[in-house]
C-alpha positions as YAML, in Angstrom:
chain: A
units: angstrom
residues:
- id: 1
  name: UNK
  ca: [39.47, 28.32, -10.73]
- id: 2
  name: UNK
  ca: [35.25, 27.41, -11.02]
- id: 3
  name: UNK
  ca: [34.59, 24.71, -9.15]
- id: 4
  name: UNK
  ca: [32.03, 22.04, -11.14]
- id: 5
  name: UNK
  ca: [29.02, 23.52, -10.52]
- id: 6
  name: UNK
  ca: [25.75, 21.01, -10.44]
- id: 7
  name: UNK
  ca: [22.86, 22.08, -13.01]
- id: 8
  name: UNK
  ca: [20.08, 24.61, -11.98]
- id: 9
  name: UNK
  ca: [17.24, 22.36, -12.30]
- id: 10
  name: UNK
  ca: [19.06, 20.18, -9.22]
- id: 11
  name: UNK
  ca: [19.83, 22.93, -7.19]
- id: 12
  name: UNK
  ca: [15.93, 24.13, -7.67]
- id: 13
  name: UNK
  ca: [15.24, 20.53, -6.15]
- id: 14
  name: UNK
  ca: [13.82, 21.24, -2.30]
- id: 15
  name: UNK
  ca: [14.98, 17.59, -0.48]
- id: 16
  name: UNK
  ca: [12.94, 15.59, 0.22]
- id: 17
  name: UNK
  ca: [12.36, 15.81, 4.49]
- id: 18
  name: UNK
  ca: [10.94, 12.83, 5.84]
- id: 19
  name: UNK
  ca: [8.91, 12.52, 9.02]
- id: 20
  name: UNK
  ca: [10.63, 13.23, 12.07]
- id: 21
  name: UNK
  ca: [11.74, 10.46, 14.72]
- id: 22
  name: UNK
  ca: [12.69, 12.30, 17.73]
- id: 23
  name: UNK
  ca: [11.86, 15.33, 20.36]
- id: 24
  name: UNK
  ca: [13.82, 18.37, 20.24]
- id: 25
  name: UNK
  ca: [15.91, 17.14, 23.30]
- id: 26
  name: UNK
  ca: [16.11, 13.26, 22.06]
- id: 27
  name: UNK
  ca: [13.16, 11.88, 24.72]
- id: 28
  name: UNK
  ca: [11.35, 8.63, 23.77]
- id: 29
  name: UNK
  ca: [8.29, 9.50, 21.42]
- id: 30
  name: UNK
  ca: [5.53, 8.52, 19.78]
- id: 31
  name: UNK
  ca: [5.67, 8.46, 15.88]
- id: 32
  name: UNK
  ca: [2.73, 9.30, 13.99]
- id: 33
  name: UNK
  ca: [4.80, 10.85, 11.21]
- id: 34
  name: UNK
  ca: [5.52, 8.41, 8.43]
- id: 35
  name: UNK
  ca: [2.74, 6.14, 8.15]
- id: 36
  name: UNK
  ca: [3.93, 3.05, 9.10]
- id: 37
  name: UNK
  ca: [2.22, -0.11, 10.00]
- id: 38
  name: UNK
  ca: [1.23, 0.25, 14.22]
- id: 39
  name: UNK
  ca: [1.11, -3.93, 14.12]
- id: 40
  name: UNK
  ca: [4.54, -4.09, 12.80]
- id: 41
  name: UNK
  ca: [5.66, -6.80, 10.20]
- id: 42
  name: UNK
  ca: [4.06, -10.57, 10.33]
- id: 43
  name: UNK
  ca: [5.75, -13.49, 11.72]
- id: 44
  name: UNK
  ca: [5.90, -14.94, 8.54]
- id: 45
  name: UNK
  ca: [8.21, -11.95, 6.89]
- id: 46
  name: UNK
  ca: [10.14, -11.87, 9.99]
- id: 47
  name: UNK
  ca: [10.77, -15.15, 10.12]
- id: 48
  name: UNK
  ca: [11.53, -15.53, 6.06]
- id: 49
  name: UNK
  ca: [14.14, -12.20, 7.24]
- id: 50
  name: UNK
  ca: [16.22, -13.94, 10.15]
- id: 51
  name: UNK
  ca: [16.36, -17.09, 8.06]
- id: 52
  name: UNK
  ca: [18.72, -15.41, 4.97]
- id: 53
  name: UNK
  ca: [20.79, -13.13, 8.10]
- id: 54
  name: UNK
  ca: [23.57, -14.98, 7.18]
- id: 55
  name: UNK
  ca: [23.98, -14.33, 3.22]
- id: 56
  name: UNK
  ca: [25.70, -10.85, 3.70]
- id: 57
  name: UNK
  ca: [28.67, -11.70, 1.90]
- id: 58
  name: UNK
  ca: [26.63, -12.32, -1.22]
- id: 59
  name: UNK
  ca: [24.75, -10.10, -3.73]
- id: 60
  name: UNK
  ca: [21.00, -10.54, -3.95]
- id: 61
  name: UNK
  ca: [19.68, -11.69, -6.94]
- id: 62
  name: UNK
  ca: [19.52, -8.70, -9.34]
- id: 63
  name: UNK
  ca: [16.73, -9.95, -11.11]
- id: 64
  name: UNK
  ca: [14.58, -10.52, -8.18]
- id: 65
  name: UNK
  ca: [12.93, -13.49, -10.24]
- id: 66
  name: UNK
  ca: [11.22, -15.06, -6.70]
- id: 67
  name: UNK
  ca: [9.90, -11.90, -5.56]
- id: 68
  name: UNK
  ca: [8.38, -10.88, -9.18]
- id: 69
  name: UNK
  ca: [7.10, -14.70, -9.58]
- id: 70
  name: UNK
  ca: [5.51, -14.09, -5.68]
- id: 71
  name: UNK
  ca: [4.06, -10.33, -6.62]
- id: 72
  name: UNK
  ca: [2.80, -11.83, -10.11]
- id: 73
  name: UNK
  ca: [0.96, -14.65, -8.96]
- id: 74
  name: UNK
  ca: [-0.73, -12.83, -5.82]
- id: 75
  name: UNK
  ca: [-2.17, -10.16, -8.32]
- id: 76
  name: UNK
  ca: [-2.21, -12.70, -11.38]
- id: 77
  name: UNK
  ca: [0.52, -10.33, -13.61]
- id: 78
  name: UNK
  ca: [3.04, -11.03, -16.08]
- id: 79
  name: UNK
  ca: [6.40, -11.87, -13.71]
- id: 80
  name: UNK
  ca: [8.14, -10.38, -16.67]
- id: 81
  name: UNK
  ca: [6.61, -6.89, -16.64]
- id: 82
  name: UNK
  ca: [7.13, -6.36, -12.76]
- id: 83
  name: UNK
  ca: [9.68, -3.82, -11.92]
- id: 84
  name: UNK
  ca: [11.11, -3.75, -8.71]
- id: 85
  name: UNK
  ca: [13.17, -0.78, -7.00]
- id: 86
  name: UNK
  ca: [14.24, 0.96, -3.50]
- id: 87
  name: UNK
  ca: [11.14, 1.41, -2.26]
- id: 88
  name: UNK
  ca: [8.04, 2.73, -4.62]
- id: 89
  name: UNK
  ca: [10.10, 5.73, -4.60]
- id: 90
  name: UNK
  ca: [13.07, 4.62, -6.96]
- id: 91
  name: UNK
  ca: [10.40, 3.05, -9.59]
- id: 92
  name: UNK
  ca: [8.71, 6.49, -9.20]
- id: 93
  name: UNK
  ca: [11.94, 8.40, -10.13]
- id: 94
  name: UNK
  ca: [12.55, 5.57, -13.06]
- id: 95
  name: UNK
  ca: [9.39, 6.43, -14.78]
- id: 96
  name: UNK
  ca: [10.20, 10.15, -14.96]
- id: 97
  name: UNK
  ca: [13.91, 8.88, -16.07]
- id: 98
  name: UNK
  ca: [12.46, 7.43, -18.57]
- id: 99
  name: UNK
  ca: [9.73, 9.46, -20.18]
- id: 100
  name: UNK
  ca: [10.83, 13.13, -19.61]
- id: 101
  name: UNK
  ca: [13.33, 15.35, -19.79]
- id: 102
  name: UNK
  ca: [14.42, 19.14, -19.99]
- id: 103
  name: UNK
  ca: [11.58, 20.62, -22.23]
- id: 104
  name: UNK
  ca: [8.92, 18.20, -21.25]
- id: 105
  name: UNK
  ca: [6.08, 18.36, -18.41]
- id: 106
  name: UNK
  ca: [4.86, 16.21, -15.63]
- id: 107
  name: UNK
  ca: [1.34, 16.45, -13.94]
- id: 108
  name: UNK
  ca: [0.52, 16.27, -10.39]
- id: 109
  name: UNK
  ca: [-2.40, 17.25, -8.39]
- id: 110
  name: UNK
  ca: [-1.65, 20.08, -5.70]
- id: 111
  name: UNK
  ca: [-1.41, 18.27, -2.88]
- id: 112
  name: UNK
  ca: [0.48, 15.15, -4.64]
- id: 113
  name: UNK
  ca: [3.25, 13.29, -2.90]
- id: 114
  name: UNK
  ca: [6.59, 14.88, -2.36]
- id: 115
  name: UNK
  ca: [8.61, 12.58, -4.32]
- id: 116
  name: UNK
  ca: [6.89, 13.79, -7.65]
- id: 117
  name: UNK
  ca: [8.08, 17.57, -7.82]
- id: 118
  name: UNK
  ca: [11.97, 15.95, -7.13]
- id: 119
  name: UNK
  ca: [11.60, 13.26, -9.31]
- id: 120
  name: UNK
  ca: [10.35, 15.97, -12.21]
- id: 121
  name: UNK
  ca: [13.11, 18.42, -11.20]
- id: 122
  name: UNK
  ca: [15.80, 15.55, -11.13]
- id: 123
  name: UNK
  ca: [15.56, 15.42, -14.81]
- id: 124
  name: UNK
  ca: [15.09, 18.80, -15.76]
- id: 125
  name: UNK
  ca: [11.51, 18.44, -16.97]
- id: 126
  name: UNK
  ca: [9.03, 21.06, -15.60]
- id: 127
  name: UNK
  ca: [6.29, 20.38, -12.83]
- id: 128
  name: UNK
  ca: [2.48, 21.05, -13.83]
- id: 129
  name: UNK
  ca: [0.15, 21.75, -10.83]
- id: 130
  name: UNK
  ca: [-3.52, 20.89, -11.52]
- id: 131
  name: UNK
  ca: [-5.87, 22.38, -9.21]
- id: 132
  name: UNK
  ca: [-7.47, 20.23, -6.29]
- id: 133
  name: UNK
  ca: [-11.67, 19.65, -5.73]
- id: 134
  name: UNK
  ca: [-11.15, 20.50, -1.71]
- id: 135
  name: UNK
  ca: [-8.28, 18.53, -1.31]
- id: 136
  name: UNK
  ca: [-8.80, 15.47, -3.46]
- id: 137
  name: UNK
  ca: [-7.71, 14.54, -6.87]
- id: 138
  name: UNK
  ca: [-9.49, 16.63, -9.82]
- id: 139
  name: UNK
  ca: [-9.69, 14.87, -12.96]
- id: 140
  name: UNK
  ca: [-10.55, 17.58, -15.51]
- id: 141
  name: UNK
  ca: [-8.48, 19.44, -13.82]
- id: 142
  name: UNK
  ca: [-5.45, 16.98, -14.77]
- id: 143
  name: UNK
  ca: [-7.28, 16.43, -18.08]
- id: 144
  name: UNK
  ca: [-7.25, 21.09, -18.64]
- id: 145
  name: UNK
  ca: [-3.49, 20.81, -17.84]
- id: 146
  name: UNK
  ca: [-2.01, 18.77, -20.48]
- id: 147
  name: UNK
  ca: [-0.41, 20.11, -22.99]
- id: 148
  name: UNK
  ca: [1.73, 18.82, -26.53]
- id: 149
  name: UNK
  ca: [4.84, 18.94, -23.70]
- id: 150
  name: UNK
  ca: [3.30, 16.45, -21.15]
- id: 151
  name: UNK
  ca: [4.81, 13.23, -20.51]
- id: 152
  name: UNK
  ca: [3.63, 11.63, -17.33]
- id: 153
  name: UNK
  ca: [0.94, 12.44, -14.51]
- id: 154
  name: UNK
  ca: [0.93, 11.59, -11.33]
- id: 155
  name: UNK
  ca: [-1.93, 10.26, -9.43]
- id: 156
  name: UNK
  ca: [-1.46, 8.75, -6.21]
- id: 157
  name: UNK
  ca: [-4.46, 6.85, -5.21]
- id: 158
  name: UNK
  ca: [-5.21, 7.06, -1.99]
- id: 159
  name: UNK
  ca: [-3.57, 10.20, -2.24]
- id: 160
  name: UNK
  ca: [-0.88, 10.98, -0.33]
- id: 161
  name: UNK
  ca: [-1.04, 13.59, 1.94]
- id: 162
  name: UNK
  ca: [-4.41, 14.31, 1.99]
- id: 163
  name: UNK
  ca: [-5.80, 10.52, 2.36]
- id: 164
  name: UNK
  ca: [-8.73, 11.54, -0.47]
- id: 165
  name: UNK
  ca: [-9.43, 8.71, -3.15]
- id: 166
  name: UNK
  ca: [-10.34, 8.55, -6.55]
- id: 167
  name: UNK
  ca: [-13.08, 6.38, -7.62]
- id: 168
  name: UNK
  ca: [-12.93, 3.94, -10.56]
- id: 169
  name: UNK
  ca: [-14.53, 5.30, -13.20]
- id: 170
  name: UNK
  ca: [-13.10, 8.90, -12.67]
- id: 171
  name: UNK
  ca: [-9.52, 6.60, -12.88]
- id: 172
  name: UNK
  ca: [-10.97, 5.11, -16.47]
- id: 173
  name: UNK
  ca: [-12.25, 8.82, -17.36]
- id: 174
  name: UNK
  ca: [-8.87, 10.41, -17.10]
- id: 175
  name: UNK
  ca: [-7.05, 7.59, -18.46]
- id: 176
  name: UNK
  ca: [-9.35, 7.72, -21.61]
- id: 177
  name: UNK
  ca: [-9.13, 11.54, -21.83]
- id: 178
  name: UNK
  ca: [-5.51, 11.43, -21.77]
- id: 179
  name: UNK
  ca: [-3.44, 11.41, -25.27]
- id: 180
  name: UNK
  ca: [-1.34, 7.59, -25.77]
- id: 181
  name: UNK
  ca: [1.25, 10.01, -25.71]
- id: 182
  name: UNK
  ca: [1.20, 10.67, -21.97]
- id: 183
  name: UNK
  ca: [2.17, 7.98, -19.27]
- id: 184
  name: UNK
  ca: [-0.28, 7.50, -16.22]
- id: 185
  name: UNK
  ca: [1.14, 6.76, -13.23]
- id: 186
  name: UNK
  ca: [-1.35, 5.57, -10.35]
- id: 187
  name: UNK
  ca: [0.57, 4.96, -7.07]
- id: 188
  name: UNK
  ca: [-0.93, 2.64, -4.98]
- id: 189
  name: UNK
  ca: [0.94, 2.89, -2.20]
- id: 190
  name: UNK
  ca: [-2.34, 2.72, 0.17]
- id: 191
  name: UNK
  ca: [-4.29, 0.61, -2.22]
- id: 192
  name: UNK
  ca: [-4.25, -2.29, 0.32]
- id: 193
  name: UNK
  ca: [-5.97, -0.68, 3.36]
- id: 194
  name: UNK
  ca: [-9.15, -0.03, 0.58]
- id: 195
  name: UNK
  ca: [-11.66, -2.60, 0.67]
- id: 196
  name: UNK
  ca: [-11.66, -4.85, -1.80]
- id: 197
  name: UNK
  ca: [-15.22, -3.49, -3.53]
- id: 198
  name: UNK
  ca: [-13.22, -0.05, -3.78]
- id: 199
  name: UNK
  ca: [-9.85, -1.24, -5.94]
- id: 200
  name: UNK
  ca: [-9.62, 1.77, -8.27]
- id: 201
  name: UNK
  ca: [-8.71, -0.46, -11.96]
- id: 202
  name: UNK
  ca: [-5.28, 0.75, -12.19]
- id: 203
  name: UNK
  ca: [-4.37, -2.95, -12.14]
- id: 204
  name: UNK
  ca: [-6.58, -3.87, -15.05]
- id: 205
  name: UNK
  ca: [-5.56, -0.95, -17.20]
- id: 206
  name: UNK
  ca: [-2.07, -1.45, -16.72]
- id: 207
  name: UNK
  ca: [-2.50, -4.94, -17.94]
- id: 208
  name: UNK
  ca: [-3.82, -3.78, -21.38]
- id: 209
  name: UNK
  ca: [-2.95, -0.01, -21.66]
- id: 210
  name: UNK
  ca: [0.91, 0.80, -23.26]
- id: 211
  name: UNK
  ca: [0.56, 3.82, -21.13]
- id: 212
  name: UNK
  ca: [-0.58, 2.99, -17.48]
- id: 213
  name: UNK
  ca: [1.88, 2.47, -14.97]
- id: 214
  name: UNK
  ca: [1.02, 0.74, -11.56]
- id: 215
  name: UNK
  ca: [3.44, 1.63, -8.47]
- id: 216
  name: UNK
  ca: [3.05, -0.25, -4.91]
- id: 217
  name: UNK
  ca: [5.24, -0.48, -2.06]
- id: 218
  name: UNK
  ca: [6.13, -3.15, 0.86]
- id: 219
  name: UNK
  ca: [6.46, -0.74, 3.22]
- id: 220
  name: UNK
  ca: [2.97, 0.22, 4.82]
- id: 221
  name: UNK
  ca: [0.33, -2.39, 5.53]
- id: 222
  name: UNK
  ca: [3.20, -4.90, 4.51]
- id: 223
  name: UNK
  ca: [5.31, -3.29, 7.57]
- id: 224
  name: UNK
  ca: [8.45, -3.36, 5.57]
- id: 225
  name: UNK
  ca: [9.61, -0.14, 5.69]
- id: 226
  name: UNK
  ca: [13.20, -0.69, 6.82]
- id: 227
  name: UNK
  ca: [13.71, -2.77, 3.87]
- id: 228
  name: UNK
  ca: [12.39, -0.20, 0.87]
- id: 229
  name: UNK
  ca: [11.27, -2.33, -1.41]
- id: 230
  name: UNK
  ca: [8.30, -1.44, -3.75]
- id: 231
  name: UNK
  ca: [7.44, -2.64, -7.53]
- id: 232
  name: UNK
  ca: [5.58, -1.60, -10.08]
- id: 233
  name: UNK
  ca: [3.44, -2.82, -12.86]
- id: 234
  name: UNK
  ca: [3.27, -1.53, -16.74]
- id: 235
  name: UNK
  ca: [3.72, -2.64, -20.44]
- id: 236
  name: UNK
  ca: [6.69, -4.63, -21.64]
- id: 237
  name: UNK
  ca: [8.01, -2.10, -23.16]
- id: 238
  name: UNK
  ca: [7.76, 0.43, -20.42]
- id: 239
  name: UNK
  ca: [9.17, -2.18, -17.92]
- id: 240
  name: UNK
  ca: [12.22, -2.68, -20.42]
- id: 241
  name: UNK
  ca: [12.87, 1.31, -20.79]
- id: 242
  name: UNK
  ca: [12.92, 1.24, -16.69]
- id: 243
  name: UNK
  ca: [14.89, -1.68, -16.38]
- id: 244
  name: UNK
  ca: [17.78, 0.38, -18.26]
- id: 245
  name: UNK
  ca: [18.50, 2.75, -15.48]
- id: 246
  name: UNK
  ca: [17.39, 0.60, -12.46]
- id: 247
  name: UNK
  ca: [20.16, 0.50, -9.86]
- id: 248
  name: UNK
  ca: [21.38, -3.35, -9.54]
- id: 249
  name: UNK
  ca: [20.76, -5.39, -6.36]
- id: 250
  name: UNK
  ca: [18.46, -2.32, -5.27]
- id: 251
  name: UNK
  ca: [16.83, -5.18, -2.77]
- id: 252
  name: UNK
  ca: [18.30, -7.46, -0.63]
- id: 253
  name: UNK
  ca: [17.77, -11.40, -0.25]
- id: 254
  name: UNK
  ca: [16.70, -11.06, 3.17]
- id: 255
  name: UNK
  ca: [13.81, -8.26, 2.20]
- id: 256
  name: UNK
  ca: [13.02, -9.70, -1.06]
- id: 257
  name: UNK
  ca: [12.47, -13.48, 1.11]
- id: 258
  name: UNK
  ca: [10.41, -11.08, 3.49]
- id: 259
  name: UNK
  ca: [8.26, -9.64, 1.34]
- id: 260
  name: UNK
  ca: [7.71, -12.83, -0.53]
- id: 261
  name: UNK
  ca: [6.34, -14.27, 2.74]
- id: 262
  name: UNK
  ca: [4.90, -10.84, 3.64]
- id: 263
  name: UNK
  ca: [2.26, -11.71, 0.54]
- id: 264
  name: UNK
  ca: [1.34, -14.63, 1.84]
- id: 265
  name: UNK
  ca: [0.60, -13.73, 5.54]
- id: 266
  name: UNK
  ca: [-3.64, -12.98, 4.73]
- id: 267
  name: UNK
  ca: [-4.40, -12.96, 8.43]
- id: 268
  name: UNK
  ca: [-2.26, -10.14, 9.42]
- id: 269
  name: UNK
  ca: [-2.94, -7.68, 5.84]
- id: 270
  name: UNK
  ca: [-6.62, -8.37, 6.81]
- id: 271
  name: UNK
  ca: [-5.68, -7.47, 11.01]
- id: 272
  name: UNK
  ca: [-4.08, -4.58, 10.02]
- id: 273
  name: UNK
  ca: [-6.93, -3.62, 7.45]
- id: 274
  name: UNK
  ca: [-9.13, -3.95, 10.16]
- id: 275
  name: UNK
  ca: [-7.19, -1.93, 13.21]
- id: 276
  name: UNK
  ca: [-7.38, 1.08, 10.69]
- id: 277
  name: UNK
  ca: [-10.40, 1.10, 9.33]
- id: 278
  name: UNK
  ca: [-11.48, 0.74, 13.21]
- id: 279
  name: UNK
  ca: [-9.05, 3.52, 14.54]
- id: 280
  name: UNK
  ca: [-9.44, 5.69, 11.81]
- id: 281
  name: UNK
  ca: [-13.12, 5.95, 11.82]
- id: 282
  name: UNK
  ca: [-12.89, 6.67, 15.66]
- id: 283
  name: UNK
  ca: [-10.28, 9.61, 15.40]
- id: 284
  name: UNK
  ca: [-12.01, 11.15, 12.84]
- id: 285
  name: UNK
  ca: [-15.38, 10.82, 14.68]
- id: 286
  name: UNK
  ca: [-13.45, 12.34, 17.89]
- id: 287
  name: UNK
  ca: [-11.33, 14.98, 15.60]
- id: 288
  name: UNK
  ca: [-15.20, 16.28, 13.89]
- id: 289
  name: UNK
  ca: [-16.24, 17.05, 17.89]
- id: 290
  name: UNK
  ca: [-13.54, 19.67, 18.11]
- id: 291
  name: UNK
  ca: [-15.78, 21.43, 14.69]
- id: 292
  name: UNK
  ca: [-16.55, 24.15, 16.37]
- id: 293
  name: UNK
  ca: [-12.94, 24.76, 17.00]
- id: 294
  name: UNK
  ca: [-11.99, 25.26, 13.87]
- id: 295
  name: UNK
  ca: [-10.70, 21.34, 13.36]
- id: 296
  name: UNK
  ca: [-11.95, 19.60, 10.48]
- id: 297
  name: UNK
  ca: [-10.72, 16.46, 8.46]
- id: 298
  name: UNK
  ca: [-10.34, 15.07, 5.26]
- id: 299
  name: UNK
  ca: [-12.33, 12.14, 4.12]
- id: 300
  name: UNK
  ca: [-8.90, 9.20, 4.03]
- id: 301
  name: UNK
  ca: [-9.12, 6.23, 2.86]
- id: 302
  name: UNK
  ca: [-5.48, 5.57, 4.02]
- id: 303
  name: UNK
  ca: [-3.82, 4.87, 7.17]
- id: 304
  name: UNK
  ca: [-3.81, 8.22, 8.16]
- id: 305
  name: UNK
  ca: [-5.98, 11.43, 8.45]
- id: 306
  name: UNK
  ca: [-5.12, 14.84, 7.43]
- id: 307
  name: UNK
  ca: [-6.60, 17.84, 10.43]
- id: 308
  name: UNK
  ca: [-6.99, 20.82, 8.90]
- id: 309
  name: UNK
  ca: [-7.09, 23.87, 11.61]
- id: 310
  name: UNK
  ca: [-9.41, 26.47, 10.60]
- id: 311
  name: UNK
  ca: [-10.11, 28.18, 13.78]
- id: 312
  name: UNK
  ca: [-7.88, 30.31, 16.73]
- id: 313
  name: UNK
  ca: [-5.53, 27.51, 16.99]
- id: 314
  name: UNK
  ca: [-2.90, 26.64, 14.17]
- id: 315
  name: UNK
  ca: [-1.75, 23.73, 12.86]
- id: 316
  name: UNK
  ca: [1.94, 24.50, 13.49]
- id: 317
  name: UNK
  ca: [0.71, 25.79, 16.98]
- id: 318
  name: UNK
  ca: [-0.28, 22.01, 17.37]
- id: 319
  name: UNK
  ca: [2.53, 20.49, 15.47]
- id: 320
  name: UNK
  ca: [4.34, 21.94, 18.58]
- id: 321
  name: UNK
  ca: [1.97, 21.07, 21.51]
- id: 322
  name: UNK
  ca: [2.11, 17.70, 20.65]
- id: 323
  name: UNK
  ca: [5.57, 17.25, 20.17]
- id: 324
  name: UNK
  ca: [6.04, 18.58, 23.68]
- id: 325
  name: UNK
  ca: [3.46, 16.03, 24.76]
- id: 326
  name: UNK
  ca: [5.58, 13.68, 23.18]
- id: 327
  name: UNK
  ca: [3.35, 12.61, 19.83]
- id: 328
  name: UNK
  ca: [5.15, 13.51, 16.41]
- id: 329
  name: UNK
  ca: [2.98, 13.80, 13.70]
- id: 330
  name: UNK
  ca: [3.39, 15.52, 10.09]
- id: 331
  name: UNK
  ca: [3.47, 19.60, 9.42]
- id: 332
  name: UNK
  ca: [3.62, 19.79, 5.68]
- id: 333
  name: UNK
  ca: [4.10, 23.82, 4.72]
- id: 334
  name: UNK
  ca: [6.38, 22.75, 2.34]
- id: 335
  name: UNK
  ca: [3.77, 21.14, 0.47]
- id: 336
  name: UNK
  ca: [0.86, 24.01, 0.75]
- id: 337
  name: UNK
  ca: [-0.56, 22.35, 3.93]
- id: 338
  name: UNK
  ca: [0.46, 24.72, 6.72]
- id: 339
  name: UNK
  ca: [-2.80, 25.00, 8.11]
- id: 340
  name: UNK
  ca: [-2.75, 20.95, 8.42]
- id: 341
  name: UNK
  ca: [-1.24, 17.70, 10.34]
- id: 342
  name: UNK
  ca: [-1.01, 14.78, 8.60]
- id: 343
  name: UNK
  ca: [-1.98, 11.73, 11.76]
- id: 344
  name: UNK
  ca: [-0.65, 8.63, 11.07]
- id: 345
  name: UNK
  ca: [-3.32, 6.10, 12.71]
- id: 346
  name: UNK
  ca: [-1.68, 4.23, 15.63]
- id: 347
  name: UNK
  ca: [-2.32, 1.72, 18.14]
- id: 348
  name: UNK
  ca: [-5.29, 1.82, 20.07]
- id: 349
  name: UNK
  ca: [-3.09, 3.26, 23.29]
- id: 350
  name: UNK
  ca: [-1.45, 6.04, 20.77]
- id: 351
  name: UNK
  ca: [-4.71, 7.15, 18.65]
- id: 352
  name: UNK
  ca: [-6.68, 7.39, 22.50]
- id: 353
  name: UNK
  ca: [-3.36, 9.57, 23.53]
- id: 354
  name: UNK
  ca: [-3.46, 11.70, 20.02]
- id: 355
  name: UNK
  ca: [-6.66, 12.27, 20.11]
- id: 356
  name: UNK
  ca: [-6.79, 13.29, 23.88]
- id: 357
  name: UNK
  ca: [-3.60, 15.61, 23.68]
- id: 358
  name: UNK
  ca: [-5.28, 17.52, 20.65]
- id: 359
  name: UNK
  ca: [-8.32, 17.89, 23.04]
- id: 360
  name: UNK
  ca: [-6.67, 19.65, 25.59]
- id: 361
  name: UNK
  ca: [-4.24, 21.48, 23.05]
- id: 362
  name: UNK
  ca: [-7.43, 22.56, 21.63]
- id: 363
  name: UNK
  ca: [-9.01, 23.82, 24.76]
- id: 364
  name: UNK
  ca: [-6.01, 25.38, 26.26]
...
């Protein structure tokens, strides 16, 4: 007898492989693989976490009305047209759940975040690549690709994995150049390490525009990853179609009373703002010595740096070295970038090491 067999578009899915955690034979390491905050989470959200340790036995609220109210008022929205989800990445797959299908298209930009091509595939709707300008977003590129078929693009903004950003009015250009038909979907998953002259407008066109979605997440400067909890930001109506196919209780008290108090803790989002732009500008400046050994690195405006390795040595040659040096860090061939690491930005202590152990990988 045939077994059930799962359709083709699922099977065509590659999984999603997150950053690695440990060494080959289980040793302690340093991770530099997944972007996460090197500060760790506030007082304040740690606190608000231990305080609701004892409501296991009951469901969070499945309307997340606090957390909305908190997100709304921080970035003066509508409560009502915040969606919340699992991480950025749930509201991500919700958007292409709700506006495509088999037959339809979705845009991304070549070196576009992981979680696009499987949330496309998921339901059977066919992934557009647009073409990259060196690595960064290319807006008429985007703007060349759409077709009668396309439903939603995907910009993510800083980009993730390449760190590149988009500038406003290249956001407000493809926006306007795209037909109402189409849903924009700007994921700001970095958008709090920018400064605060550099905020990109997704914000403000998602306020007024039917078809501009906003995602964010808890999980990086916020230093809420364990929890996965992210939101996003849109039209009524769009918020309603989402809300439809949400999971229920997709966050828990405890992380939704985190990030609640995560919002309010200015000191350390500003701390943590600081240690990267800081660290970042250092590694880079010590990664552009190594030039004339074929290293070079993409402009980031995240928490993280993307080494491309031009010369005798390779990037998976270094993905190596430095796991045997005990620094994990991201090798992305899966994604087009085998000739590049993706470097999450550290502590002081780890992005001296990093950028020490790449020296001597580099000279050896």
């Amino acid at each position: 007898m045939n077994a059930p067999q799962p359709k083709p578009w699922i099977m065509a899915i590659a999984p999603y492989v997150p950053g690695r955690s440990t060494s080959e034979g289980g040793a302690p390491v340093i991770k530099l693989s997944s972007n996460e905050n090197p500060l760790g989470t506030s007082p304040q959200a740690v606190d608000a976490f231990a305080k609701h340790s004892a409501d296991l036995a009951r469901y969070p609220d499945a309307g997340a009305a606090l957390l909305r109210e908190a997100i709304a008022a921080h970035h003066d929205l509508d409560p009502a047209r915040v969606i919340y989800g699992t991480g950025s990445d749930e509201v991500l797959h919700l958007i292409a759940g709700a506006y495509a299908g088999p037959g339809d298209e979705i845009i991304q930009v070549r070196y576009g975040f992981a979680v696009y091509e499987i949330a496309t595939r998921r339901v059977g709707a066919t992934l557009v690549i647009a073409d990259d300008r060196d690595y960064a977003t290319d807006v008429d590129a985007i703007l060349a690709a759409v077709t009668e078929r396309t439903r939603v693009v995907f910009v993510a903004n800083p980009n993730n994995p390449t760190g590149t950003f988009t500038r406003k009015e290249e956001i407000a250009r493809l926006h306007a150049g795209l037909p109402a038909h189409v849903m924009l979907v700007l994921d700001q998953a970095y958008a709090e390490y920018l400064a605060p002259e550099d905020d990109d407008g997704g914000l403000d066109l998602a306020r007024t525009a039917p078809n501009v979605i906003v995602t964010r997440t808890f999980s990086k400067i916020h230093g809420l990853a364990a929890e996965r909890i992210g939101w996003g930001y849109g039209s009524e109506d769009a918020i309603s179609a989402m809300h439809r196919i949400r999971a229920p209780f997709c966050c828990t008290t405890a992380g939704q009373e985190a990030a609640i108090a995560a919002l309010g803790a200015a000191d350390f989002i500003a701390a943590s703002r600081e240690h990267n732009r800081k660290w970042r500008a250092w590694f880079g400046a010590e990664m552009g010595k190594l030039g004339n050994a074929g290293l070079r690195v993409v402009p980031s405006e995240a928490n993280f740096l993307l080494v491309l390795f031009e010369g005798a040595v390779t990037a998976e040659t270094a993905y190596k070295a430095l796991l045997s040096r005990g620094y994990i860090v991201r090798w992305l061939p899966g994604q087009g970038l085998a000739n590049g690491l993706r470097m999450t930005i550290g502590t002081e202590a780890e992005t001296r090491g990093l950028a020490e152990a790449l020296r001597e990988i580099v000279a050896g």
